[in-house]
C-alpha positions as CSV (number, residue, x, y, z in Angstrom):
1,X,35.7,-83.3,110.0
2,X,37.9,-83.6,106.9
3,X,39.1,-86.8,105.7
4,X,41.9,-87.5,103.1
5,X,39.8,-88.5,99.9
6,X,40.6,-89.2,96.4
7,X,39.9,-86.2,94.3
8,X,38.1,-87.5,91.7
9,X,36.2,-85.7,88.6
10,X,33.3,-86.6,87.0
11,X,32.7,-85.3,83.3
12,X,29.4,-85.1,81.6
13,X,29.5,-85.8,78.4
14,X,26.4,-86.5,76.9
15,X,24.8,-83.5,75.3
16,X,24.3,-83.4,71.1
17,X,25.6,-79.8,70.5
18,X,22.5,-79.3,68.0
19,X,23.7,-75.8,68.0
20,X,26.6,-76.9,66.3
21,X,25.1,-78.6,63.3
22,X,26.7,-79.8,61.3
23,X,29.7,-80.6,62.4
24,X,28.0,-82.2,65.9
25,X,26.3,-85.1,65.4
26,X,24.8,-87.8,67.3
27,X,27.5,-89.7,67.4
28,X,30.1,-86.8,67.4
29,X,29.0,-84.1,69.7
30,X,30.1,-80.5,70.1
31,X,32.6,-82.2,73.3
32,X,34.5,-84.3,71.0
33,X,34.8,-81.5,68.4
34,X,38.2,-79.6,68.1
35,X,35.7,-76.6,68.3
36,X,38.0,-73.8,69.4
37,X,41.7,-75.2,69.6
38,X,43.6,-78.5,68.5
39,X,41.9,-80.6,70.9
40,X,38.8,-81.4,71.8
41,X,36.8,-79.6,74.2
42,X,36.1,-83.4,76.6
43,X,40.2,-83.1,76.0
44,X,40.9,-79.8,76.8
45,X,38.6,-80.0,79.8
46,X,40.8,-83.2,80.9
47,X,44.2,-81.5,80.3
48,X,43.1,-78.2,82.2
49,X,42.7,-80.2,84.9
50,X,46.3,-81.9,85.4
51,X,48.3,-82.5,88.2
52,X,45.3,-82.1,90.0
53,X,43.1,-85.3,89.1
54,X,45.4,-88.2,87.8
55,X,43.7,-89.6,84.5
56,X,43.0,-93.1,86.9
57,X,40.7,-90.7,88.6
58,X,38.6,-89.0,86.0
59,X,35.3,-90.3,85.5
60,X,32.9,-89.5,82.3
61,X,29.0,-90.3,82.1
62,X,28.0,-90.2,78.9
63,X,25.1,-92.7,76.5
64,X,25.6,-95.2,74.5
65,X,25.5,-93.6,71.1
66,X,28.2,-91.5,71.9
67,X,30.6,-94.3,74.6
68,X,32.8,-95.7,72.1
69,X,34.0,-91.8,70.8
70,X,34.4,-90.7,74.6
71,X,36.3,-93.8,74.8
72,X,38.8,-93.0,72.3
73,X,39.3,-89.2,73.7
74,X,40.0,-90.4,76.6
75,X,43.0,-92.5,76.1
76,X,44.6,-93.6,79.7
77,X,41.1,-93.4,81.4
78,X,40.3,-96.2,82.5
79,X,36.9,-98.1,80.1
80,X,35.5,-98.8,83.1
81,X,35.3,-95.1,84.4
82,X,33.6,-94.1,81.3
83,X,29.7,-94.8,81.9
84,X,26.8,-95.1,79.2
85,X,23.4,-94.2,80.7
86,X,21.1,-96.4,78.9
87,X,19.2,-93.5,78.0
88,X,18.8,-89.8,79.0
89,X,17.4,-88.7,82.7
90,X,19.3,-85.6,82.5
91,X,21.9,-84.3,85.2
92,X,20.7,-85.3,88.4
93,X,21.0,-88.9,87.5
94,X,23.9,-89.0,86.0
95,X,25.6,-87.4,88.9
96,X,24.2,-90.0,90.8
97,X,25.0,-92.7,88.3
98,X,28.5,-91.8,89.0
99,X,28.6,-91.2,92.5
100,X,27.6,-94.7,93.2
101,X,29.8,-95.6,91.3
102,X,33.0,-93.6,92.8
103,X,31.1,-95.3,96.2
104,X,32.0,-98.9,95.3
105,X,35.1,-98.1,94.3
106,X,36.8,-95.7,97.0
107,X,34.2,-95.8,100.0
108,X,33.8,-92.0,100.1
109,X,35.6,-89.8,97.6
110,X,35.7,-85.7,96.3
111,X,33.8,-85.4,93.5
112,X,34.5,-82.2,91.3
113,X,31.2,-82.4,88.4
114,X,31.9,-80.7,85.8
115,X,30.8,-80.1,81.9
116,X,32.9,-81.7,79.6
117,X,32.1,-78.9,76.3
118,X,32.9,-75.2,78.1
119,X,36.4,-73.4,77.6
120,X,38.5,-71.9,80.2
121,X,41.5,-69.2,79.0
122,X,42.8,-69.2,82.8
123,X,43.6,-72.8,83.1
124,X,45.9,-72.5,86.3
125,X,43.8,-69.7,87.7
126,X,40.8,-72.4,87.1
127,X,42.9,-75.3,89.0
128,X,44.1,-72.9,92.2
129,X,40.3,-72.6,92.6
130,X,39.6,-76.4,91.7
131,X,42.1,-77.0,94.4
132,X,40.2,-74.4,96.8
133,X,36.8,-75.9,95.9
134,X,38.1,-79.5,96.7
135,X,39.0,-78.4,100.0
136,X,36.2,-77.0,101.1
137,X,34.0,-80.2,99.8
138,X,36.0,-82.5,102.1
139,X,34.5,-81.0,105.1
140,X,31.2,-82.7,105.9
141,X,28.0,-81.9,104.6
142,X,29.6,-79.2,102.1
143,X,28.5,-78.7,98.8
144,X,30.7,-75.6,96.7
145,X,29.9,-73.9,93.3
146,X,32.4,-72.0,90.9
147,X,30.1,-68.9,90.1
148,X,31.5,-67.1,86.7
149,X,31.8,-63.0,87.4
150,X,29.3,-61.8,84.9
151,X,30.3,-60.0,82.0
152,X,27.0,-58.6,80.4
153,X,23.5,-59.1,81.8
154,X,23.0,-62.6,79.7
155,X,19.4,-64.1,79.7
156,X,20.2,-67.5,78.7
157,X,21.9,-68.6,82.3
158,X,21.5,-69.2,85.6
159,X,22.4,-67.1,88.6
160,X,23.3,-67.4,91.9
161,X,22.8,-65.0,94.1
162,X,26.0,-64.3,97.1
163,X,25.0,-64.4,100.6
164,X,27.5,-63.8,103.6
165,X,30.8,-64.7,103.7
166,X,32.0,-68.2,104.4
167,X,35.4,-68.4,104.8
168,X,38.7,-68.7,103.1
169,X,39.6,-71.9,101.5
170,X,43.2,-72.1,100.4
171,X,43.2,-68.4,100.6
172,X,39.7,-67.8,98.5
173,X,36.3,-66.1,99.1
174,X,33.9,-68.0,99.7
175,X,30.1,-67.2,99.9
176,X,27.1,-68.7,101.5
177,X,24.7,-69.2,98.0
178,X,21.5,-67.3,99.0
179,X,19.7,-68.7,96.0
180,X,19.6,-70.4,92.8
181,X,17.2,-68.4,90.2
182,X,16.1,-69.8,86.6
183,X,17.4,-67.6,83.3
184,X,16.1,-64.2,84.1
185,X,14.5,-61.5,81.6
186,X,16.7,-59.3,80.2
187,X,15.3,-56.2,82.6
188,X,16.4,-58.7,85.7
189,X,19.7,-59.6,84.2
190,X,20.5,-56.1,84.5
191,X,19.9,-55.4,87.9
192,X,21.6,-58.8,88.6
193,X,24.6,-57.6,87.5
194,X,24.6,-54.0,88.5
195,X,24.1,-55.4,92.0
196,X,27.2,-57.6,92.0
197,X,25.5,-59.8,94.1
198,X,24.8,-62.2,91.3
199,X,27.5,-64.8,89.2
200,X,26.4,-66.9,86.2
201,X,26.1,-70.9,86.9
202,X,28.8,-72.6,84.9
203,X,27.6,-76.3,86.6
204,X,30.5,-76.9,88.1
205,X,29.9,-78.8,91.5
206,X,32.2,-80.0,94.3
207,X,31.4,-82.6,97.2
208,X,31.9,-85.6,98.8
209,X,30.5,-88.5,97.7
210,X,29.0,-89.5,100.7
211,X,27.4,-85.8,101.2
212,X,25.7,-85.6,97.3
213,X,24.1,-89.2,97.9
214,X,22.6,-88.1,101.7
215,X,21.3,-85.3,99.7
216,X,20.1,-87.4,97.1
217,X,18.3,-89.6,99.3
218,X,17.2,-86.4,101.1
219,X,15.2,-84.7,98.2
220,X,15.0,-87.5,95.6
221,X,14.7,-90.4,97.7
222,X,13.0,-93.0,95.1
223,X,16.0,-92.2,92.6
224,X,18.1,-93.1,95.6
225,X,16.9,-96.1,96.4
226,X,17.0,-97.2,92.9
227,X,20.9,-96.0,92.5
228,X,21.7,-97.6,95.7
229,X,20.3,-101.0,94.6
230,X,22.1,-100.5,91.4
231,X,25.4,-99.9,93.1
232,X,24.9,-103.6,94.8
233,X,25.2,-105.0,91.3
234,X,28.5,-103.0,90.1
235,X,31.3,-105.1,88.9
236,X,29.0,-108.1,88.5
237,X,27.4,-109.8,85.7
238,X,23.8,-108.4,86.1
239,X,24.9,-105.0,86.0
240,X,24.1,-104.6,82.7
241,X,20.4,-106.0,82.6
242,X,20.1,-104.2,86.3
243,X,21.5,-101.2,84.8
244,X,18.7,-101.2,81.4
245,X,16.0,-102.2,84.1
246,X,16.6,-99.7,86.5
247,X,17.9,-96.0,84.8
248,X,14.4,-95.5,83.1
249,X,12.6,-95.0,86.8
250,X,15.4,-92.6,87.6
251,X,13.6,-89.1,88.2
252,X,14.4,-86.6,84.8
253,X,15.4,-83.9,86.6
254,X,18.4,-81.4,86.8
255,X,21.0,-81.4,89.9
256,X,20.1,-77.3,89.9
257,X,16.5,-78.0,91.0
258,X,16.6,-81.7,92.6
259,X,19.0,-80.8,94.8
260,X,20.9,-77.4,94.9
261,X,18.1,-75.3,95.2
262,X,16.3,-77.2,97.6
263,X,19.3,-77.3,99.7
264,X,19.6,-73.4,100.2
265,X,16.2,-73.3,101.5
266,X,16.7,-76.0,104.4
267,X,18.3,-75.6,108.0
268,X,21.3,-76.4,106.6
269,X,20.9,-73.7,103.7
270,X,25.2,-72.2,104.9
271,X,26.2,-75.6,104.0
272,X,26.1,-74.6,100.1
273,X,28.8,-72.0,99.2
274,X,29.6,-70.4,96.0
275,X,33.6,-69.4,95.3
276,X,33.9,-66.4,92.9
277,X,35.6,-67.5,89.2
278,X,37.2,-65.2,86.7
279,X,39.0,-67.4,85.0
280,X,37.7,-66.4,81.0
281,X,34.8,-69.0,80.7
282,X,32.4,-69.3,77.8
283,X,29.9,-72.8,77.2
284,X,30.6,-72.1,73.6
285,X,27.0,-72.2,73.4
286,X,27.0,-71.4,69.3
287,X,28.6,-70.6,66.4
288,X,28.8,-66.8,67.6
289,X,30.5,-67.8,70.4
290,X,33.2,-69.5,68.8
291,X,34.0,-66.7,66.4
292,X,34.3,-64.5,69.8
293,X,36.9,-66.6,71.2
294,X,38.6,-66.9,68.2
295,X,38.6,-63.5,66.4
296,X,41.9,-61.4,66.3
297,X,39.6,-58.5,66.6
298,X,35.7,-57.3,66.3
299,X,35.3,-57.2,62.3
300,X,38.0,-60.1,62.0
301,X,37.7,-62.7,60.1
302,X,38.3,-66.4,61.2
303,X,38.6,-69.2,58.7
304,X,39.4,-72.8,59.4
305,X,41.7,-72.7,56.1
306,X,43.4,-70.4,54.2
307,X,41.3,-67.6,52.7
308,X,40.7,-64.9,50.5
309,X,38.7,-61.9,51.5
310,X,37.6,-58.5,50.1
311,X,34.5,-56.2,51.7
312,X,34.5,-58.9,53.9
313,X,34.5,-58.5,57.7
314,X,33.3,-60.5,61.0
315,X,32.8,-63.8,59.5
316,X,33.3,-67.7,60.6
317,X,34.2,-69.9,57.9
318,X,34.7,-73.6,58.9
319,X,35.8,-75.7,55.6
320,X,39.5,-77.2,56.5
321,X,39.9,-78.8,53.5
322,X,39.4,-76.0,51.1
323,X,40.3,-72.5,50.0
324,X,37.8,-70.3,51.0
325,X,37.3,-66.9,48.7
326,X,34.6,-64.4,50.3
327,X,33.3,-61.0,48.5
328,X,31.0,-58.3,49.9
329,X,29.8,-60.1,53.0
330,X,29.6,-59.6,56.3
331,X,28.7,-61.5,59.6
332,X,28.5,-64.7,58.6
333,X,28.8,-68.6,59.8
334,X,29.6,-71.2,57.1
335,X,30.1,-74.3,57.6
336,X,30.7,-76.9,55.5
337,X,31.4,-80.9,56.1
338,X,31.3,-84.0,53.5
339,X,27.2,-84.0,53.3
340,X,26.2,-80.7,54.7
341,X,27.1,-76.8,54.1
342,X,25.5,-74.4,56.8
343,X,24.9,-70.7,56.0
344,X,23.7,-68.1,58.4
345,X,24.2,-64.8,59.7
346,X,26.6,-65.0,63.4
347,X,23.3,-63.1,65.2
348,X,20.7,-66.3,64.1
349,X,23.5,-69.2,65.1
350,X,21.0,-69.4,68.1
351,X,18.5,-71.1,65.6
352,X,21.1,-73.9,64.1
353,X,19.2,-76.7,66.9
354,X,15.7,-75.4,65.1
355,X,17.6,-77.8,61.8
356,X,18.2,-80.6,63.6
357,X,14.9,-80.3,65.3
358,X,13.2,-80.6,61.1
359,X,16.1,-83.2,59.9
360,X,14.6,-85.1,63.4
361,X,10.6,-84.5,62.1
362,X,11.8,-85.6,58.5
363,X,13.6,-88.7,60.0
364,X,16.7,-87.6,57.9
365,X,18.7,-90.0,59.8
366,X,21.6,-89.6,57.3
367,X,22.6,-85.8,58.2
368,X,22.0,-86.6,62.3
């Protein structure tokens, strides 16, 4: 039975963006990076979603090295919607860290999870299937997934494989998810998408509150019973201490396996749906990625500044404050901020998390 429930969206907003050394750093993360436009992508990912979800009802979960930036992005949202997890359990328990939280607020709510650092080019064809989504997860026990058309048989996501139809919410197909399956080998990535049966995970998640926390308690029930005894303390004076006692026993585990592939295998497997997206997504995963968005054309240049170039084609130069003069190369990232210049070819900008992974083994705090 549907209910009228807030529409609420939860952002996560935690992840380092080691790829994107070194502009991100600990405490300035690929999300609150102007990365591929004027704002940054935890803003552009708020914007995207208005009239839909009011700014009093987006919710962020996010750590406590990074709070006080996502705090500043996200003027008009109220501090107490922005959560810190004390440290990192990954994204099953931050979901749940906010749904308890939407709980003792609004009783039962829609929640629409979603990652705060990917870039949409269809912004209102993104909201009409927000909006579809929504619907469908205020119907009890539903739980709805955007899958992304593929473009190219990628190795480096997720898939979810389309079942039978199930139904038409606000006028979109829908699909019964036959399965979740981890990032395939190339060979399978092919025959994903030359079957059309498959669409890329984005990890964007809709459902009530009430239905994620019964399956919560349902597969992960000791992380349940910890967040419930959490929520008991919310608004209060020992929610801190309960808070910094409590997140560390919380299972590290992702919301793909805790719960939404364990939920396609159960009796109530139709009850998790997947709505078809083409709406020009990329997770800006890397440097490469950026330049693909951004390029004019292949062979283009892109430069954050104004630039000189000669023999020069397909390169990303990122150095705003300066004139940038390049000769004779080709395919190239460069980056350059007050204490750090990065220089690599656009086909290794896959490696850039390998640096931070040595500045982390020489404790080169400084340049982190």
């Amino acid at each position: 039975m549907k209910q009228s429930l807030p529409a609420c969206a939860v952002l996560l907003a935690g992840g380092r963006g080691t790829r994107f050394w070194p502009r991100s750093r600990t405490r300035t993360p690929k999300q609150i990076l102007n990365i591929v436009g004027e704002k940054t992508m935890l803003g552009e990912t708020v914007a995207r979603l208005a009239p839909l979800v009011p700014l009093t009802n987006v919710w962020a979960v996010t750590n406590s090295e990074q709070v006080e930036a996502v705090r500043r992005d996200l003027r008009g949202v109220p501090a107490s919607q922005i959560l810190a997890e004390p440290m990192g359990r990954n994204t099953a328990a931050a979901i749940g860290l906010a749904a308890v939280h939407l709980a003792h607020k609004h009783g039962d709510a829609l929640m629409a999870v979603l990652p705060s650092d990917a870039h949409i080019a269809d912004a209102p064809g993104y909201r009409t299937l927000v909006k579809a989504a929504l619907g469908r997860a205020g119907e009890d026990g539903q739980m709805v997934v955007l899958g992304i058309a593929p473009t190219r048989p990628e190795t480096g996501y997720g898939y979810i494989e389309r079942g039978g139809a199930a139904g038409w919410p606000n006028g979109r197909s829908a699909y019964v998810v036959r399965r979740f399956t981890e990032k395939p080998e190339l060979d399978v990535a092919k025959k994903y998408v030359a079957s059309g049966k498959y669409y890329w995970n984005a990890g964007m998640f809709f459902w009530r509150v009430s239905t994620f926390l019964d399956n919560l308690k349902k597969f992960l029930p000791a992380t349940h019973e910890a967040l419930e005894e959490l929520g008991t303390v919310i608004g209060t004076k020992r929610y801190p201490a309960a808070l910094a006692r409590i997140y560390p026993q919380l299972e590290n585990i992702s919301v793909d396996y805790a719960v939404m592939e364990r939920a396609t295998r159960g009796a109530n497997a139709r009850n998790v749906s997947m709505i078809p997206a083409k709406i020009g997504w990329s997770d800006v995963g890397s440097w490469a990625a950026v330049y693909e968005l951004l390029a004019a054309k292949n062979g283009a240049n892109v430069s954050a500044s104004d630039a000189f170039t000669m023999d020069a084609e397909g390169n990303y130069f990122w150095a705003p404050k300066k004139f940038v003069a390049a000769i004779g190369v080709s395919d190239l990232v460069v980056v350059e901020t007050d204490d750090a210049v990065l220089v690599c070819s656009r086909e290794r900008s896959q490696d850039v998390g390998k640096i931070v992974k040595w500045l982390e083994e020489k404790k080169r705090k400084d340049l982190l």
